[in-house]
PyMOL Python script that loads the backbone (N, CA, C, O; Angstrom):
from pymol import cmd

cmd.read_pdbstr("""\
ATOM      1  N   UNK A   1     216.198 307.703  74.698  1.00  0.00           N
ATOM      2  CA  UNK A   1     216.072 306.320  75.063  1.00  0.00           C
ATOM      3  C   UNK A   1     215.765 305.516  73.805  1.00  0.00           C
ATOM      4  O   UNK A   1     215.145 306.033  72.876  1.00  0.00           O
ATOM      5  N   UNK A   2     216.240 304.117  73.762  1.00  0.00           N
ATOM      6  CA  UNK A   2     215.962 303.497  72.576  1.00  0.00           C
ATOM      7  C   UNK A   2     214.600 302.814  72.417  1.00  0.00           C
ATOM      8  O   UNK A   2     214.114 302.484  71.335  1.00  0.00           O
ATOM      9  N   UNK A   3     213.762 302.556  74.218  1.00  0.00           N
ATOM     10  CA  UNK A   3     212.561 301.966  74.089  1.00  0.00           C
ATOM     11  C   UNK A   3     211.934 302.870  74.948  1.00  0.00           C
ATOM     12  O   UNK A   3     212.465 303.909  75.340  1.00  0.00           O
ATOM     13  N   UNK A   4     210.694 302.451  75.279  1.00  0.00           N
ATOM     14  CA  UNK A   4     209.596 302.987  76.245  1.00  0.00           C
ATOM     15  C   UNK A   4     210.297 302.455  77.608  1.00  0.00           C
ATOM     16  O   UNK A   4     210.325 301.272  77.947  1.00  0.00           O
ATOM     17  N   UNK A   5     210.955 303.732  78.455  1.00  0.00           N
ATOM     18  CA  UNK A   5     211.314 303.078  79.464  1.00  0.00           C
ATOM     19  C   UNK A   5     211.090 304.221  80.585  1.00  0.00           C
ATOM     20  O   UNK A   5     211.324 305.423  80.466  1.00  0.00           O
ATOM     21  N   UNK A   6     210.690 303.686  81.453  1.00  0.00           N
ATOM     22  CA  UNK A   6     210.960 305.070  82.743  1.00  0.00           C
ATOM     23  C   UNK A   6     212.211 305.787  82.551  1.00  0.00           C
ATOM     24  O   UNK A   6     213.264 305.420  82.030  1.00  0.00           O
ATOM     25  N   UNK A   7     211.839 306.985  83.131  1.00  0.00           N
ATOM     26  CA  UNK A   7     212.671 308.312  83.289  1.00  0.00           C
ATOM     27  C   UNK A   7     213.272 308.479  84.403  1.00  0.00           C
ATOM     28  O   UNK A   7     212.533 309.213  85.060  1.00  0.00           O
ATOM     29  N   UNK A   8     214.287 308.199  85.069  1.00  0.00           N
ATOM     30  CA  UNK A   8     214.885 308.600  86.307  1.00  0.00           C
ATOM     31  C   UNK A   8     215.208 310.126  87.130  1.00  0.00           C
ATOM     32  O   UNK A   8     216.349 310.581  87.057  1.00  0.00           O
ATOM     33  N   UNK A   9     214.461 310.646  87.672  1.00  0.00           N
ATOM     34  CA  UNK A   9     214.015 311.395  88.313  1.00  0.00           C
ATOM     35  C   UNK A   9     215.340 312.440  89.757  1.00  0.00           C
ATOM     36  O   UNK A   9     215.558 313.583  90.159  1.00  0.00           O
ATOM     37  N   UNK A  10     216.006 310.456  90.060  1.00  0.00           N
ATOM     38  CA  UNK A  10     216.693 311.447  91.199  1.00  0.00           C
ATOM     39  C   UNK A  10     215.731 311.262  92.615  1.00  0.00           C
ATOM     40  O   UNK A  10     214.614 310.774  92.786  1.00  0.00           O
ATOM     41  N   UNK A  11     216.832 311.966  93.636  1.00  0.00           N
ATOM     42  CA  UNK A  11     215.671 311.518  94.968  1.00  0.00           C
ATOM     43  C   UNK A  11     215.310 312.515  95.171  1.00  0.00           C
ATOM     44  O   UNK A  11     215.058 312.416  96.372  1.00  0.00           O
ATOM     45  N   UNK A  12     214.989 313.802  94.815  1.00  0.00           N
ATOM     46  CA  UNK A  12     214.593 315.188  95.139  1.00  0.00           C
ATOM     47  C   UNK A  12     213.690 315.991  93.810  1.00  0.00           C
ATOM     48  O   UNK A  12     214.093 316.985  93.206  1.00  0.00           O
ATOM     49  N   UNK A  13     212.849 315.521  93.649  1.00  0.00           N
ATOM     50  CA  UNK A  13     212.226 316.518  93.139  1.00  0.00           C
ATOM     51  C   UNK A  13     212.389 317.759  92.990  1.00  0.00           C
ATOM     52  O   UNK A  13     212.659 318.160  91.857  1.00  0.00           O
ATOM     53  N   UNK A  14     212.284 318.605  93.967  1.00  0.00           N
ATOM     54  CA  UNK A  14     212.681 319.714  94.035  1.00  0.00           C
ATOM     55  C   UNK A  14     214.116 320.604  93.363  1.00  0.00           C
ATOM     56  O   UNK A  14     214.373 321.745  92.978  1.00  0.00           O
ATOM     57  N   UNK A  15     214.685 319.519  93.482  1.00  0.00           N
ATOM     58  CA  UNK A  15     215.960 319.958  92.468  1.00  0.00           C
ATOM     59  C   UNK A  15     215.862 319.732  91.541  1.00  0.00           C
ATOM     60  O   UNK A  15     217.020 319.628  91.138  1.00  0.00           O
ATOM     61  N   UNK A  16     214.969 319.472  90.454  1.00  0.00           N
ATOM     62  CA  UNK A  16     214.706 319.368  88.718  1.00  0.00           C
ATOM     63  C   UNK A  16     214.517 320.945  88.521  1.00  0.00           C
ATOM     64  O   UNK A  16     213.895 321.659  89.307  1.00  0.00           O
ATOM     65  N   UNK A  17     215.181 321.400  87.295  1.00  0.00           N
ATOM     66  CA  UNK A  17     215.457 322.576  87.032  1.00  0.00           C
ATOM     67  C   UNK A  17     214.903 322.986  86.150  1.00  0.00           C
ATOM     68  O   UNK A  17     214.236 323.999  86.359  1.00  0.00           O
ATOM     69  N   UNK A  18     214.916 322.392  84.733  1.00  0.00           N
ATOM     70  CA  UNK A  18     214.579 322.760  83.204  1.00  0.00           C
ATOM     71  C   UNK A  18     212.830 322.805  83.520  1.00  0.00           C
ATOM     72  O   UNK A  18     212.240 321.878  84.075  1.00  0.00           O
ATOM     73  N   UNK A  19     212.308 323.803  83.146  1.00  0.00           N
ATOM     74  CA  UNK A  19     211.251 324.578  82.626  1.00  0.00           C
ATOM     75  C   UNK A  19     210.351 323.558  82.040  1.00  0.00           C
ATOM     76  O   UNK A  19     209.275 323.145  82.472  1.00  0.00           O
ATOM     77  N   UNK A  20     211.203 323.134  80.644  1.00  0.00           N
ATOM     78  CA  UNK A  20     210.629 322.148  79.613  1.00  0.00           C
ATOM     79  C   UNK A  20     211.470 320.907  79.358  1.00  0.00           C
ATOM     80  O   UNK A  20     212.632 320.968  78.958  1.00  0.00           O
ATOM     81  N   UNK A  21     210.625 319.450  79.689  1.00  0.00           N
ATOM     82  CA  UNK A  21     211.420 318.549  79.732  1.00  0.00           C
ATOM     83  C   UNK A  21     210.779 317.347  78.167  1.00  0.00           C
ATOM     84  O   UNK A  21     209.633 316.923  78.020  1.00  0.00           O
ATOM     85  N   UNK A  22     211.894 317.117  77.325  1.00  0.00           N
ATOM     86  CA  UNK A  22     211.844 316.376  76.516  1.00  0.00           C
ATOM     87  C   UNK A  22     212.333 314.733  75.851  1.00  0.00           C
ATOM     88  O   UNK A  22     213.254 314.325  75.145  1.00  0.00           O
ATOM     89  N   UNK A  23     210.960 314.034  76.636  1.00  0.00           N
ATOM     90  CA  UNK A  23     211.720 312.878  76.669  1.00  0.00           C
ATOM     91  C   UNK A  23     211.551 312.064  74.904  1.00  0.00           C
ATOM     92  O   UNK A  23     210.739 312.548  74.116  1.00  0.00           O
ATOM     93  N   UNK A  24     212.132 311.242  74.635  1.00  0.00           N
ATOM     94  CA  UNK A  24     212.796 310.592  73.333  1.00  0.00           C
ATOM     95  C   UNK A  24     212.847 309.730  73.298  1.00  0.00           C
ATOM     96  O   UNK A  24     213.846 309.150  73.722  1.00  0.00           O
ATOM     97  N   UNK A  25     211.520 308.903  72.625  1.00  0.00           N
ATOM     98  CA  UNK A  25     212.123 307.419  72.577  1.00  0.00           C
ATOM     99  C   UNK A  25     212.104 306.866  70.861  1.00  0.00           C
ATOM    100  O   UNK A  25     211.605 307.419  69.881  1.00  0.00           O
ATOM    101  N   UNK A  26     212.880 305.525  70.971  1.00  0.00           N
ATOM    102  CA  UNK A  26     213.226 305.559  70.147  1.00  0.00           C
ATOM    103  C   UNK A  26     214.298 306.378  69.251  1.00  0.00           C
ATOM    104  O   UNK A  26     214.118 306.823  68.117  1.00  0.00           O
ATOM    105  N   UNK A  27     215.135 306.438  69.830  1.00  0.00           N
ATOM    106  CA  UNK A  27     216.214 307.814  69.826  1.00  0.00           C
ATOM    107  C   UNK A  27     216.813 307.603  68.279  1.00  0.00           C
ATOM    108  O   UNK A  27     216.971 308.393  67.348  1.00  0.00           O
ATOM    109  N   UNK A  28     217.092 306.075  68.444  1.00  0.00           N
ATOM    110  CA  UNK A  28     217.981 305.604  67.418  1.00  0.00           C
ATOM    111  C   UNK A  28     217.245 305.239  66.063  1.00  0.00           C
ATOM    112  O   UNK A  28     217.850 304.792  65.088  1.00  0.00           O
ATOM    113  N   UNK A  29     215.907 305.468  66.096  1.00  0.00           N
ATOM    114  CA  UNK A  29     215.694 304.803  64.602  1.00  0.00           C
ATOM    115  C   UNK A  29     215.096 306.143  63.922  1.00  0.00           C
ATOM    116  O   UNK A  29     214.742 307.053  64.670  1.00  0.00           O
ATOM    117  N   UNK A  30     214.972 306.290  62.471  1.00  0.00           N
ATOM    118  CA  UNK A  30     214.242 306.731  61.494  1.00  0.00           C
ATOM    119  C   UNK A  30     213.210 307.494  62.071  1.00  0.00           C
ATOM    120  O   UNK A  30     213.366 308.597  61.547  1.00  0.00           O
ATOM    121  N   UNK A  31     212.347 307.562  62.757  1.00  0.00           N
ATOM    122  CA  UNK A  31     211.342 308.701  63.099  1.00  0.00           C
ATOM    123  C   UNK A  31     211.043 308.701  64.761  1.00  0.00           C
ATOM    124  O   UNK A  31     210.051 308.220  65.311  1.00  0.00           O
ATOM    125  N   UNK A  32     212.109 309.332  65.358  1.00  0.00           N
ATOM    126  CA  UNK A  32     211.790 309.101  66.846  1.00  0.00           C
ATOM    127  C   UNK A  32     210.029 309.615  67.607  1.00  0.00           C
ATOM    128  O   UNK A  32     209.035 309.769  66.897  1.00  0.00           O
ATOM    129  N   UNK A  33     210.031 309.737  68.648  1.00  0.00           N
ATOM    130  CA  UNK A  33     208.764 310.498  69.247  1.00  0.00           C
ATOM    131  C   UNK A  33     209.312 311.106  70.670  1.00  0.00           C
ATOM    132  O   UNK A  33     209.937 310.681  71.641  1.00  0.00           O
ATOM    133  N   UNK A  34     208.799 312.186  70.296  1.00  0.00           N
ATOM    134  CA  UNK A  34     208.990 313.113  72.156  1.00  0.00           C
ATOM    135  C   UNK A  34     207.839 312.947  72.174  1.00  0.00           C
ATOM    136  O   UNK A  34     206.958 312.686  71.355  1.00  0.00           O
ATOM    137  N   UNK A  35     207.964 313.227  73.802  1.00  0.00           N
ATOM    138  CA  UNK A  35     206.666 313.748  74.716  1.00  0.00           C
ATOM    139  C   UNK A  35     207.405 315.473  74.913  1.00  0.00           C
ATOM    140  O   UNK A  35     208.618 315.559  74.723  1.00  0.00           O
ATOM    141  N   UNK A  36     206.722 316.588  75.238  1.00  0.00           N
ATOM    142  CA  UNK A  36     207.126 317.556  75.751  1.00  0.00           C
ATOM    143  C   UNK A  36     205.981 317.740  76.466  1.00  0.00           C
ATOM    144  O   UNK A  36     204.850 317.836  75.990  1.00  0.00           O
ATOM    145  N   UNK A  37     206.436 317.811  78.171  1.00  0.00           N
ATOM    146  CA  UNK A  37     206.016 318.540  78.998  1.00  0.00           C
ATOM    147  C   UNK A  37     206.604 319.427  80.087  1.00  0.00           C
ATOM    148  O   UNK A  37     207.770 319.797  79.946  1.00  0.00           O
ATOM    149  N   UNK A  38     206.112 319.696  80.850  1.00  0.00           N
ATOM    150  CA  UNK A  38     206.436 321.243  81.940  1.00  0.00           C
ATOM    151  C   UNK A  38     206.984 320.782  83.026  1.00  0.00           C
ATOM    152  O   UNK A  38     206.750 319.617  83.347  1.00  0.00           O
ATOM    153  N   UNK A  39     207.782 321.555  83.779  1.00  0.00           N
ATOM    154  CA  UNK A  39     208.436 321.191  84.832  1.00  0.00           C
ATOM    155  C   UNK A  39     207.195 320.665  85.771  1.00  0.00           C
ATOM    156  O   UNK A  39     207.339 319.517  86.190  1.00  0.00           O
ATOM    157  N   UNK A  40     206.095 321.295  86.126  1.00  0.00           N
ATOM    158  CA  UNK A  40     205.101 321.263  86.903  1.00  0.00           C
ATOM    159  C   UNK A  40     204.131 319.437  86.199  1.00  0.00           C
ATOM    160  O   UNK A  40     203.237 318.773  86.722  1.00  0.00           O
ATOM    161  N   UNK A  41     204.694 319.296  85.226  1.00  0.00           N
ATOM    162  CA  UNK A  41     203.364 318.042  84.722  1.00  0.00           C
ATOM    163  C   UNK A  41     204.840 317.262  85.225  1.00  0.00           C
ATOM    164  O   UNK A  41     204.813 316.796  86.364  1.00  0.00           O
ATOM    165  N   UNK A  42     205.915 317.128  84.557  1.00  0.00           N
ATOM    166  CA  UNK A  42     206.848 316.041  85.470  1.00  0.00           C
ATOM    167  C   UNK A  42     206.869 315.657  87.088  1.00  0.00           C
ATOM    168  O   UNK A  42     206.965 314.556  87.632  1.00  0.00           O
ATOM    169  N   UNK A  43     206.747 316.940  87.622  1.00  0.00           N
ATOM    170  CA  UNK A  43     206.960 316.865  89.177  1.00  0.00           C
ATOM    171  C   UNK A  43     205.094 316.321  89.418  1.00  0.00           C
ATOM    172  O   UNK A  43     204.784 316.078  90.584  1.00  0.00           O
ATOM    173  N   UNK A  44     204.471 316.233  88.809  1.00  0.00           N
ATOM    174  CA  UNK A  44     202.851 316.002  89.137  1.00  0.00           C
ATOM    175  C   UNK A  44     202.957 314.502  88.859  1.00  0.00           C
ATOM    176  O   UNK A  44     201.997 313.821  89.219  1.00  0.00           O
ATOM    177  N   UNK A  45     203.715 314.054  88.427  1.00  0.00           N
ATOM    178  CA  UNK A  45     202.835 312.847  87.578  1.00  0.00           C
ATOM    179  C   UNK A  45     204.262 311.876  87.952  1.00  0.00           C
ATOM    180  O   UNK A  45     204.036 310.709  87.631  1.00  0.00           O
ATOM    181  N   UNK A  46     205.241 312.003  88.366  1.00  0.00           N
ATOM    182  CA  UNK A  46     206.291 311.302  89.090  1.00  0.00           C
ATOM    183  C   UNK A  46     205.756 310.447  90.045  1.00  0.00           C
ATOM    184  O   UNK A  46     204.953 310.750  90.928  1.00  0.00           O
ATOM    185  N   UNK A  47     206.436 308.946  89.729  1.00  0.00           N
ATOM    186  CA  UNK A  47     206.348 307.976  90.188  1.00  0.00           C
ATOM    187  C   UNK A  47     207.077 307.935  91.824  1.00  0.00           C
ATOM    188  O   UNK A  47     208.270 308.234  91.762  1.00  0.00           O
ATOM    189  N   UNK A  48     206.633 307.653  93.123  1.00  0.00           N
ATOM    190  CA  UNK A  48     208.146 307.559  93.791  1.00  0.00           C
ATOM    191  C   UNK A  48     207.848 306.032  94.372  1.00  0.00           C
ATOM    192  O   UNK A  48     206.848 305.449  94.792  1.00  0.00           O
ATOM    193  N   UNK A  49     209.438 305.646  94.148  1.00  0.00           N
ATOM    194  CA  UNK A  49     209.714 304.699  95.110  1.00  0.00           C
ATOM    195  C   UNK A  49     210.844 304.479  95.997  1.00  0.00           C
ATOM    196  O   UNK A  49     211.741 305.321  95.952  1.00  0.00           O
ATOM    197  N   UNK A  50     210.949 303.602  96.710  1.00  0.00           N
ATOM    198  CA  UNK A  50     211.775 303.026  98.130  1.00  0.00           C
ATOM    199  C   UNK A  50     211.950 301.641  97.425  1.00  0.00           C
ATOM    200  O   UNK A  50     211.252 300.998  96.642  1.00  0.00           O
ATOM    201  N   UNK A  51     213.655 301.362  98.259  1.00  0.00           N
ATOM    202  CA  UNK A  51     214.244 300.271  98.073  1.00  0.00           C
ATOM    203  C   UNK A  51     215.443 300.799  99.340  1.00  0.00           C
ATOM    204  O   UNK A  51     216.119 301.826  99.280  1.00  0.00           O
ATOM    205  N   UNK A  52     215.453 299.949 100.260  1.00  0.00           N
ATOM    206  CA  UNK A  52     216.434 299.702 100.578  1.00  0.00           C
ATOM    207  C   UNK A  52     216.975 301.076 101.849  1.00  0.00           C
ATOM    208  O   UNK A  52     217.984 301.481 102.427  1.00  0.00           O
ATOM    209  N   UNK A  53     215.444 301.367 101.723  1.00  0.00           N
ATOM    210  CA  UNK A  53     215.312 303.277 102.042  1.00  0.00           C
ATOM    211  C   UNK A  53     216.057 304.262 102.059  1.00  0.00           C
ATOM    212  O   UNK A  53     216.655 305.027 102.815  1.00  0.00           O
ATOM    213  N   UNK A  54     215.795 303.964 100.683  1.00  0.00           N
ATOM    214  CA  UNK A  54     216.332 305.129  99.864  1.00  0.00           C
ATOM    215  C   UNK A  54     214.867 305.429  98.883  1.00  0.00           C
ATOM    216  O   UNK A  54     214.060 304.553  98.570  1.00  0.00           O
ATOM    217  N   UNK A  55     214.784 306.829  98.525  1.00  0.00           N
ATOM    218  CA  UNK A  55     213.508 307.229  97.945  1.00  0.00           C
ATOM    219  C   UNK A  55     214.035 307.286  96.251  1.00  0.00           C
ATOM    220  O   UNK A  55     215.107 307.794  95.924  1.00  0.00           O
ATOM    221  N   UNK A  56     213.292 306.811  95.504  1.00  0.00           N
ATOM    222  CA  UNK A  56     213.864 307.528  94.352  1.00  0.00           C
ATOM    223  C   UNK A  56     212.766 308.049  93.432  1.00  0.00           C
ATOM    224  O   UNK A  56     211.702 307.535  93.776  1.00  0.00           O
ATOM    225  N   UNK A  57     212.603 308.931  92.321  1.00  0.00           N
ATOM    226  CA  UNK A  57     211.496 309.514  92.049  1.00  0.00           C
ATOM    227  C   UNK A  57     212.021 308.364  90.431  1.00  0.00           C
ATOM    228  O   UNK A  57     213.078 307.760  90.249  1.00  0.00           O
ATOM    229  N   UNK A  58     210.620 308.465  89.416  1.00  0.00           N
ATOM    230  CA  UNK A  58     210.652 308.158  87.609  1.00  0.00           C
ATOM    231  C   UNK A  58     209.573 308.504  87.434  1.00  0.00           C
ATOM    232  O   UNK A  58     208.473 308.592  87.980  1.00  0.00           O
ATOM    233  N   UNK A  59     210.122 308.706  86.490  1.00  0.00           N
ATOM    234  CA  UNK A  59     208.524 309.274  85.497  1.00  0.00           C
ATOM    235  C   UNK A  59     207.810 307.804  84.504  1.00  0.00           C
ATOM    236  O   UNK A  59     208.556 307.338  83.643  1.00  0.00           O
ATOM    237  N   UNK A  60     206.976 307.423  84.613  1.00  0.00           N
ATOM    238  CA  UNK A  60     206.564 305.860  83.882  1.00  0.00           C
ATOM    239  C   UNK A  60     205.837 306.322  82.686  1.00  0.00           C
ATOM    240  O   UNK A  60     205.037 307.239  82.506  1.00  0.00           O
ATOM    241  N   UNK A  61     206.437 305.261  81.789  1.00  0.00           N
ATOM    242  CA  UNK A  61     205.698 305.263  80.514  1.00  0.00           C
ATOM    243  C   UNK A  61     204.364 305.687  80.587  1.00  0.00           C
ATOM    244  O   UNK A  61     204.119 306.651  79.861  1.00  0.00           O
ATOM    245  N   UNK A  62     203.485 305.277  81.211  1.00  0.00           N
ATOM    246  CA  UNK A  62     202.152 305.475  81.156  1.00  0.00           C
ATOM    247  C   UNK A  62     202.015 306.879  81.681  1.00  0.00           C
ATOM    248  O   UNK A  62     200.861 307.296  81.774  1.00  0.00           O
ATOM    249  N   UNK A  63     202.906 307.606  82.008  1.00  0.00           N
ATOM    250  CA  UNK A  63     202.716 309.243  82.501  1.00  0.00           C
ATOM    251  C   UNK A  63     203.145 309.842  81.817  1.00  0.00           C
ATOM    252  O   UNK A  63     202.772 310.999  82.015  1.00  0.00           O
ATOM    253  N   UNK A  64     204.162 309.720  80.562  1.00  0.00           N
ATOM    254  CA  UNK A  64     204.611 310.652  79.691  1.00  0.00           C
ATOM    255  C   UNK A  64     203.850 310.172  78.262  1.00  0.00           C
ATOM    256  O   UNK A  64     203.789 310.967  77.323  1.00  0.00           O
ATOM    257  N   UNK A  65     203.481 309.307  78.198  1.00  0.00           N
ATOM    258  CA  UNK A  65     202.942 308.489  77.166  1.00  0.00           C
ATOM    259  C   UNK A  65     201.558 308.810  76.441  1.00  0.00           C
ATOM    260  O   UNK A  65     200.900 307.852  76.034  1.00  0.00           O
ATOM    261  N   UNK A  66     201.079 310.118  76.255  1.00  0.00           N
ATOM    262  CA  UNK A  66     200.037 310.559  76.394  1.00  0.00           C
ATOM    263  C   UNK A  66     199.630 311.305  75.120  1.00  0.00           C
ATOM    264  O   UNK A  66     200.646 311.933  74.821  1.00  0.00           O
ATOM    265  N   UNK A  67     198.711 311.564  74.237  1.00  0.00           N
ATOM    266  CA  UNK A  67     198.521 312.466  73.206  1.00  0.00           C
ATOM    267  C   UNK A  67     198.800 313.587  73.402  1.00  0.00           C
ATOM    268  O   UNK A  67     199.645 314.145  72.702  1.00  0.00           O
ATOM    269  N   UNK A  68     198.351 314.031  74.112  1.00  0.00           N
ATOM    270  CA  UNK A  68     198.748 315.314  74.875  1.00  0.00           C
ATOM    271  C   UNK A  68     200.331 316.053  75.006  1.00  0.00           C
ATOM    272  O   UNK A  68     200.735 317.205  75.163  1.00  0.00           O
ATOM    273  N   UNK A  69     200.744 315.169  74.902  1.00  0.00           N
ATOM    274  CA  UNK A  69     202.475 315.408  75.129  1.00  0.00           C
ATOM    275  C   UNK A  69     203.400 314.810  74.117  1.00  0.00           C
ATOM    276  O   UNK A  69     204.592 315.099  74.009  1.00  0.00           O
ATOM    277  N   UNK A  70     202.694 313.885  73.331  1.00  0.00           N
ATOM    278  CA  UNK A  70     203.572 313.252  71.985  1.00  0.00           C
ATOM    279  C   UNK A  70     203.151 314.402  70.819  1.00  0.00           C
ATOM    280  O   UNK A  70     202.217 314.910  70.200  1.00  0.00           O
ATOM    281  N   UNK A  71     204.919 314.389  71.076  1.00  0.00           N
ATOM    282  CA  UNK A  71     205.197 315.192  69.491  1.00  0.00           C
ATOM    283  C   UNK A  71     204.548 316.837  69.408  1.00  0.00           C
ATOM    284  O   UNK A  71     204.301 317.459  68.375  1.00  0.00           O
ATOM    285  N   UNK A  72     204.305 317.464  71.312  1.00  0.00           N
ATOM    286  CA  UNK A  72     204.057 318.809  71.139  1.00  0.00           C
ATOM    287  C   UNK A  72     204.866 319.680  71.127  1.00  0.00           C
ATOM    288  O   UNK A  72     205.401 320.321  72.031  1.00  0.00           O
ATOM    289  N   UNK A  73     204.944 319.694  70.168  1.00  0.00           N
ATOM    290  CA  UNK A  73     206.352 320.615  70.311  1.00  0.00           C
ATOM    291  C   UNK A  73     205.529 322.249  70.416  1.00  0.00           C
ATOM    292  O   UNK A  73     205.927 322.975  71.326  1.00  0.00           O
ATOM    293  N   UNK A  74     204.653 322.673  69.693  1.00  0.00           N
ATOM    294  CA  UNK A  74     203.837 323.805  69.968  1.00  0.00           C
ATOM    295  C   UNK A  74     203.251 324.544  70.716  1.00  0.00           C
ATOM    296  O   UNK A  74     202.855 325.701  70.570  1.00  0.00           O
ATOM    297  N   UNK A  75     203.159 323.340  72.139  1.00  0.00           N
ATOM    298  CA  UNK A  75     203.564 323.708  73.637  1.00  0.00           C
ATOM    299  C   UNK A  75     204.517 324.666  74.216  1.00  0.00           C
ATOM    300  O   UNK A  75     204.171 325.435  75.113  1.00  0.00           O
ATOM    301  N   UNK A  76     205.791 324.642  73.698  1.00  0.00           N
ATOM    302  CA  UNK A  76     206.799 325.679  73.877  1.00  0.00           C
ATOM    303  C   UNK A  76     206.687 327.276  73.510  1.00  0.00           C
ATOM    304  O   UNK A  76     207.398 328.129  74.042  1.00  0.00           O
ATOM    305  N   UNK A  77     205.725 327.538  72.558  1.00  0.00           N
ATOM    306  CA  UNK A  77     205.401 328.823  71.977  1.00  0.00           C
ATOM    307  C   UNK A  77     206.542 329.154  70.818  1.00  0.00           C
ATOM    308  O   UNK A  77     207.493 328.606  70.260  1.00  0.00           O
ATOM    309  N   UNK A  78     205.914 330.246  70.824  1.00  0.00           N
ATOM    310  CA  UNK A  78     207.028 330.895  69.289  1.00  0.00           C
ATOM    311  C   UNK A  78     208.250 331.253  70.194  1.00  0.00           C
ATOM    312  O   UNK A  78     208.117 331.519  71.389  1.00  0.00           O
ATOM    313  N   UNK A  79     209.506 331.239  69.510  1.00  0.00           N
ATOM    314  CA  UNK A  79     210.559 331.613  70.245  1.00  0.00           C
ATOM    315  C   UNK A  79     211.185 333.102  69.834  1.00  0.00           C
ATOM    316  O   UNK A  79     211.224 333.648  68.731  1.00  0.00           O
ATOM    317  N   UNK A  80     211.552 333.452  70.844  1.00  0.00           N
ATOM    318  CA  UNK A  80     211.352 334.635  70.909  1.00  0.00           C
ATOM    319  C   UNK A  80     213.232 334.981  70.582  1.00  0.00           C
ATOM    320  O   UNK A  80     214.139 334.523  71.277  1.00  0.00           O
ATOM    321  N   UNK A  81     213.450 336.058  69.131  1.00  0.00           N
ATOM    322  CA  UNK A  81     214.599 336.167  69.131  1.00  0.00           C
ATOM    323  C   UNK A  81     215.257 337.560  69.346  1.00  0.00           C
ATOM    324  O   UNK A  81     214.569 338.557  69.123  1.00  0.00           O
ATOM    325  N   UNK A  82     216.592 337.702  69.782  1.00  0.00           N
ATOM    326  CA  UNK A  82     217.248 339.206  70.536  1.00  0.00           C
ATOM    327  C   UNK A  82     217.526 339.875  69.029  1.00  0.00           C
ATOM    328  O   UNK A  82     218.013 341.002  68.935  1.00  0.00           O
TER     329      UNK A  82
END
""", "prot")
cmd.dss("prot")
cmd.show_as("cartoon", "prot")
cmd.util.cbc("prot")
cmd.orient("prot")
C-alpha cells in the first residue's frame, strides 16, 4: 500500500490461509515499513463491518500499526533449508 490504509479482509474469515501475513506501507518510497503478524493476530484483531448486509471483515491501521509488529521480521524464525 502506498499509505496507512485498512486491509481488506473478505467476508469470511475463516478462509484466510497464509500462516504469516505482511502488510507494506509505503510500498513506493525509499524505506518502506511492514508489520508482520500471524494468521491468529489478523483473524483477532479484524475489524467487521455491514453495509447494505453484506458483512465484510479489514484489518485498521490502528491494529496492525503496532511496535510489536513493525519491521518484525524475526518473528518468522530462522528458515529452515532442504
Amino acid at each position: 500500500m502506498s499509505k496507512r490504509n485498512p486491509v481488506p479482509l473478505g467476508t469470511d474469515l475463516a478462509k484466510l490461509r497464509s500462516d504469516w501475513w505482511v502488510i507494506t506501507i509505503h510500498a513506493n518510497a525509499d524505506q518502506p515499513i511492514c508489520f508482520i503478524m500471524t494468521l491468529d493476530e489478523v483473524r483477532e484483531l479484524a475489524h467487521r463491518g455491514e453495509k447494505d448486509s453484506r458483512v465484510t471483515y479489514w484489518l485498521q491501521p490502528k491494529a496492525y500499526d503496532h511496535e510489536a509488529f513493525r519491521d518484525a521480521w524475526d518473528r518468522l524464525g530462522t528458515p529452515v533449508l532442504n
